[in-house]
FINU-117065 format. One line per 8 residues: number of its first residue (from 1); for each residue x, y, z of N, C-alpha, C. Coordinates in Angstrom, 2 decimals, decimal comma. Example, Ala and Ser with C-alpha at 12.3 -4.5 7.8 and 13.67 -1.06 7.14 Angstrom:
<sites>
1> 13,19:-5,69:7,80:12,30:-4,50:7,80:13,20:-3,30:7,80  12,85:-2,25:7,08:13,67:-1,06:7,14:12,90:0,03:7,87;
</sites>
This chain:
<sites>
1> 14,58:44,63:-25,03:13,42:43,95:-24,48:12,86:42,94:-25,48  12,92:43,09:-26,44:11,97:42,37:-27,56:13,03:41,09:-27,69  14,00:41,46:-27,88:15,76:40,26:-28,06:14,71:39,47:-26,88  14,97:39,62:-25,59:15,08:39,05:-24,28:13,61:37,87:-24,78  12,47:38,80:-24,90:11,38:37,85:-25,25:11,31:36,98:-26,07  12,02:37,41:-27,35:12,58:36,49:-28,17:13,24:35,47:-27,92  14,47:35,77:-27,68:15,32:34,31:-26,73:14,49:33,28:-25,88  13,29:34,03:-25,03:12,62:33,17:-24,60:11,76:32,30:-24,99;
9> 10,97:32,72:-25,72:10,46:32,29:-26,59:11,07:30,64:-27,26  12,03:31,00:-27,89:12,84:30,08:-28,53:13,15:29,06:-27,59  13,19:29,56:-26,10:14,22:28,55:-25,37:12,66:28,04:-25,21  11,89:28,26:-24,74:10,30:27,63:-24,39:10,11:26,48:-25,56  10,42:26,89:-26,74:10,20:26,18:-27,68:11,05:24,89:-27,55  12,19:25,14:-27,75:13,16:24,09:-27,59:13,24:23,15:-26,48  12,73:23,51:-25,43:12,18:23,04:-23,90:11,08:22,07:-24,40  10,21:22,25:-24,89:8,76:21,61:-24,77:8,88:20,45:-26,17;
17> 9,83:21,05:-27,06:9,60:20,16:-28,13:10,18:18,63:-27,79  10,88:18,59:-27,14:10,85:16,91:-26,58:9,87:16,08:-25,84  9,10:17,11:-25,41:8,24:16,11:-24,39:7,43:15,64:-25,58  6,94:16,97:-26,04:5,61:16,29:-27,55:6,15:15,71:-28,41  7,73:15,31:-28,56:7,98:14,00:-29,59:7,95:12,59:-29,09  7,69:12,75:-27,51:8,22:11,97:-26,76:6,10:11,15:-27,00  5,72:11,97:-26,87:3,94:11,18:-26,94:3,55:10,42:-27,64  3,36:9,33:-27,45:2,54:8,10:-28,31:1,09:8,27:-28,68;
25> 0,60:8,50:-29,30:-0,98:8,73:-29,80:-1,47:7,38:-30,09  -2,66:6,88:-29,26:-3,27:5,26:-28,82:-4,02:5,29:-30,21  -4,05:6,21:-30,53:-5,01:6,66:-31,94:-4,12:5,82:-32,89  -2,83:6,04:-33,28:-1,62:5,93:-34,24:-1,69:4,30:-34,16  -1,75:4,33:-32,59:-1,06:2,85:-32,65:-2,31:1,66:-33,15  -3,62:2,14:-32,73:-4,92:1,08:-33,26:-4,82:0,96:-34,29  -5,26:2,59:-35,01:-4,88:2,26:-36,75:-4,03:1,27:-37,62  -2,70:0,72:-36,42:-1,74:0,30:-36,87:-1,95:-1,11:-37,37;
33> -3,23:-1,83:-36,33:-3,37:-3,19:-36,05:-4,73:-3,43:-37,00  -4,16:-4,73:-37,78:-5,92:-4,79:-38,39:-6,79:-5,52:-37,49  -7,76:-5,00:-38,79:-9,20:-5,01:-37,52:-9,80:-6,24:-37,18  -8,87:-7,70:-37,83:-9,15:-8,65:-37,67:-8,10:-9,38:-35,99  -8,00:-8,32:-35,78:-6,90:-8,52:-35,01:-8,14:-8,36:-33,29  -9,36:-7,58:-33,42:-9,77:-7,49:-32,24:-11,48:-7,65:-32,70  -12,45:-8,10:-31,41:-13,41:-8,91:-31,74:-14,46:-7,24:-32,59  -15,30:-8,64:-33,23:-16,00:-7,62:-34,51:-17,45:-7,46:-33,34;
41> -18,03:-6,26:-33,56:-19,22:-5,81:-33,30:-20,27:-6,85:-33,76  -21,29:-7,34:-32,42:-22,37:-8,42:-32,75:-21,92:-9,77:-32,49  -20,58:-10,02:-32,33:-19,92:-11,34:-31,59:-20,71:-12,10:-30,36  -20,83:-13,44:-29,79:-21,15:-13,84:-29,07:-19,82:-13,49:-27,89  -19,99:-13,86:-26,39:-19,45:-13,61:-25,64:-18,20:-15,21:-25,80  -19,50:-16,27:-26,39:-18,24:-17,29:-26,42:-17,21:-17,05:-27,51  -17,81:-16,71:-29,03:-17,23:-16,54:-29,95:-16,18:-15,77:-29,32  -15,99:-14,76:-28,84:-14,61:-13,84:-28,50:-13,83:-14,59:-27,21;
49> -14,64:-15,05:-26,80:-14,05:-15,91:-25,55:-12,86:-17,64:-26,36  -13,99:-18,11:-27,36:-12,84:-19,22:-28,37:-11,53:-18,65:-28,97  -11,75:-16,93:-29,27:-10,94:-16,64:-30,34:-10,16:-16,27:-29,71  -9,75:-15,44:-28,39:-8,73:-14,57:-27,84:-8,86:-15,53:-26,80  -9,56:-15,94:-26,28:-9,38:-16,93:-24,59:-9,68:-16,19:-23,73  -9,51:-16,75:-22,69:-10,27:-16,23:-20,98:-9,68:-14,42:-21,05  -10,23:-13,84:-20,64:-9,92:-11,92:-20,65:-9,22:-12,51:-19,60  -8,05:-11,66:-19,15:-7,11:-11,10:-17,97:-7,97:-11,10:-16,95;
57> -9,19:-10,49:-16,91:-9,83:-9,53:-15,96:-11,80:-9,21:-16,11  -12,28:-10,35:-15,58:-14,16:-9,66:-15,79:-14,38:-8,47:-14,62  -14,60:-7,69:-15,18:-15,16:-6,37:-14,69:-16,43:-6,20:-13,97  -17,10:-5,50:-12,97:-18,33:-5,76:-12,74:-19,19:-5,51:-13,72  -20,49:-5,83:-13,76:-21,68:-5,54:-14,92:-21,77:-4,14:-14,01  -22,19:-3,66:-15,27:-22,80:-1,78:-14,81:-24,34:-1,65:-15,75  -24,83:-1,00:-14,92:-25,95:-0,61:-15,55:-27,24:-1,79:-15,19  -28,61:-1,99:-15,62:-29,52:-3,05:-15,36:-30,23:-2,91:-14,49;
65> -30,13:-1,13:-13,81:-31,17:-0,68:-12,95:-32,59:-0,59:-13,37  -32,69:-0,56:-14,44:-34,33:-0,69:-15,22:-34,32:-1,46:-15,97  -35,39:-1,61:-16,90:-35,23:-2,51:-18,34:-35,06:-1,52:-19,15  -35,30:-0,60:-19,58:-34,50:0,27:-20,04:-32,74:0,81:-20,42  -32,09:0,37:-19,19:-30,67:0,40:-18,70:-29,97:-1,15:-19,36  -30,02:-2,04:-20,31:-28,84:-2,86:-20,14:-27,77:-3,11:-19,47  -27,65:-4,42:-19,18:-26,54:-4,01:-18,18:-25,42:-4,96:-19,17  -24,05:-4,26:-18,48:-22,96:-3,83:-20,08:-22,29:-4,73:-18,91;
73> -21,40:-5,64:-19,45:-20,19:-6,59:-19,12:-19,10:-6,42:-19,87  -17,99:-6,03:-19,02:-16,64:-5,10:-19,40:-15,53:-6,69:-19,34  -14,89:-7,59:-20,29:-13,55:-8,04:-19,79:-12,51:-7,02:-20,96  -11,52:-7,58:-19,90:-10,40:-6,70:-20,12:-9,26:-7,74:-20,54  -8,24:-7,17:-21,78:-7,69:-8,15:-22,07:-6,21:-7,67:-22,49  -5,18:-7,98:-22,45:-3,80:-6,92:-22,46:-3,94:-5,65:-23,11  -4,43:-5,98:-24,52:-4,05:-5,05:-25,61:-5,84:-4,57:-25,79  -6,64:-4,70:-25,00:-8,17:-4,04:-25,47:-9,16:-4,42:-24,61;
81> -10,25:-3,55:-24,08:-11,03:-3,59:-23,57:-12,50:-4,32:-24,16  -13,48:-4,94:-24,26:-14,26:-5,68:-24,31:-15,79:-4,84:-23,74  -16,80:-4,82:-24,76:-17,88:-4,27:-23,86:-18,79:-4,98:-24,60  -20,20:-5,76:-23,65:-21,08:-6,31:-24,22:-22,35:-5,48:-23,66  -23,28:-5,90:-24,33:-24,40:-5,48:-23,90:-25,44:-6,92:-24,13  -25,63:-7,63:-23,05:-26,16:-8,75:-22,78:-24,81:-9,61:-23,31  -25,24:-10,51:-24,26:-24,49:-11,54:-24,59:-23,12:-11,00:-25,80  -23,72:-9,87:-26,83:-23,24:-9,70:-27,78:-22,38:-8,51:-27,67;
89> -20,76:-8,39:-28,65:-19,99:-7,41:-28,63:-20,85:-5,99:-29,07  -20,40:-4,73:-28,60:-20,95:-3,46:-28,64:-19,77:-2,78:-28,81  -18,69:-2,99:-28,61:-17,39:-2,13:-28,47:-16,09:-2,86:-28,03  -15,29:-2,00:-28,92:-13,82:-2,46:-28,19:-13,23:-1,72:-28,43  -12,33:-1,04:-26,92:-11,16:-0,42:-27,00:-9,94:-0,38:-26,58  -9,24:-0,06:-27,48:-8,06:-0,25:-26,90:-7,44:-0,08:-25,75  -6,20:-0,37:-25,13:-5,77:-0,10:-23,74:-4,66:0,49:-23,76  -4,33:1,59:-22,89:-2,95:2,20:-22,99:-2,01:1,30:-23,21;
97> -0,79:1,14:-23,68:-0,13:0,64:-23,71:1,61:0,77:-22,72  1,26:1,96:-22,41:1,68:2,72:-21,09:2,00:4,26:-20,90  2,52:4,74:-19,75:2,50:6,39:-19,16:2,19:6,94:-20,37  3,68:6,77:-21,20:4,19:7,83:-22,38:2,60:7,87:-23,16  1,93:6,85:-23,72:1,02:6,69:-24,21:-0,64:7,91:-24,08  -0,59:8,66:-24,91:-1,89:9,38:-25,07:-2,99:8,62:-25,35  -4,00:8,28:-24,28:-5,33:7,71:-25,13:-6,83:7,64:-23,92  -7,47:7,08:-23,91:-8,30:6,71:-22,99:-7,76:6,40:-21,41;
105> -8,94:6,89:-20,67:-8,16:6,29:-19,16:-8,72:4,66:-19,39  -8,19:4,13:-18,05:-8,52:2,56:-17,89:-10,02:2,53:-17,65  -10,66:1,33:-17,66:-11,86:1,01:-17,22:-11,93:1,57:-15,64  -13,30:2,38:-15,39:-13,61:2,02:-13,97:-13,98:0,77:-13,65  -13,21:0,66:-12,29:-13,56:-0,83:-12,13:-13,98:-0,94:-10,91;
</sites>
């Protein structure tokens, strides 16, 4: 009995260890790129708009139900997502790069 669990064991192991070599970590791959490579926090919307060009994709504005609420403008651009809050950068993240890829889902859009 213990053999049998054993064997299994092993075969479970040997089963699964391809899929988890097979995973890309979105983490691995940002680190990879310098940071001059995507827009800096406090940017104007044109400034990132001169430097990378028109986004793929403007997103709806979210948020701006109060004055309280800012409302956040999402473009989207191959390799990174874009988030302002009024005019100026607040964030950027990266974008899957595909399936295999571990990281964030896409923007709701």
């Amino acid at each position: 009995m213990k053999q049998t669990i054993h064997a299994l064991t092993l075969i479970a192991a040997f089963v699964a260890a391809p899929a988890a070599m097979a995973d890309t970590l979105l983490v691995d791959r940002a680190q990879e790129k310098p940071a001059e490579a995507l827009p800096a926090r406090g940017q104007t919307m044109q400034q990132v708009e001169a430097r990378f060009g028109a986004p793929q994709e403007r997103l709806q504005p979210r948020g701006g139900q109060k004055q309280q609420w800012p409302t956040i403008n999402r473009w989207v651009y191959p390799a990174f997502t874009v988030y302002f809050e009024k005019q100026r950068v607040i964030d950027v993240v990266a974008n899957q790069a595909g399936p295999q890829e571990v990281g964030p889902k896409p923007p709701i859009r």
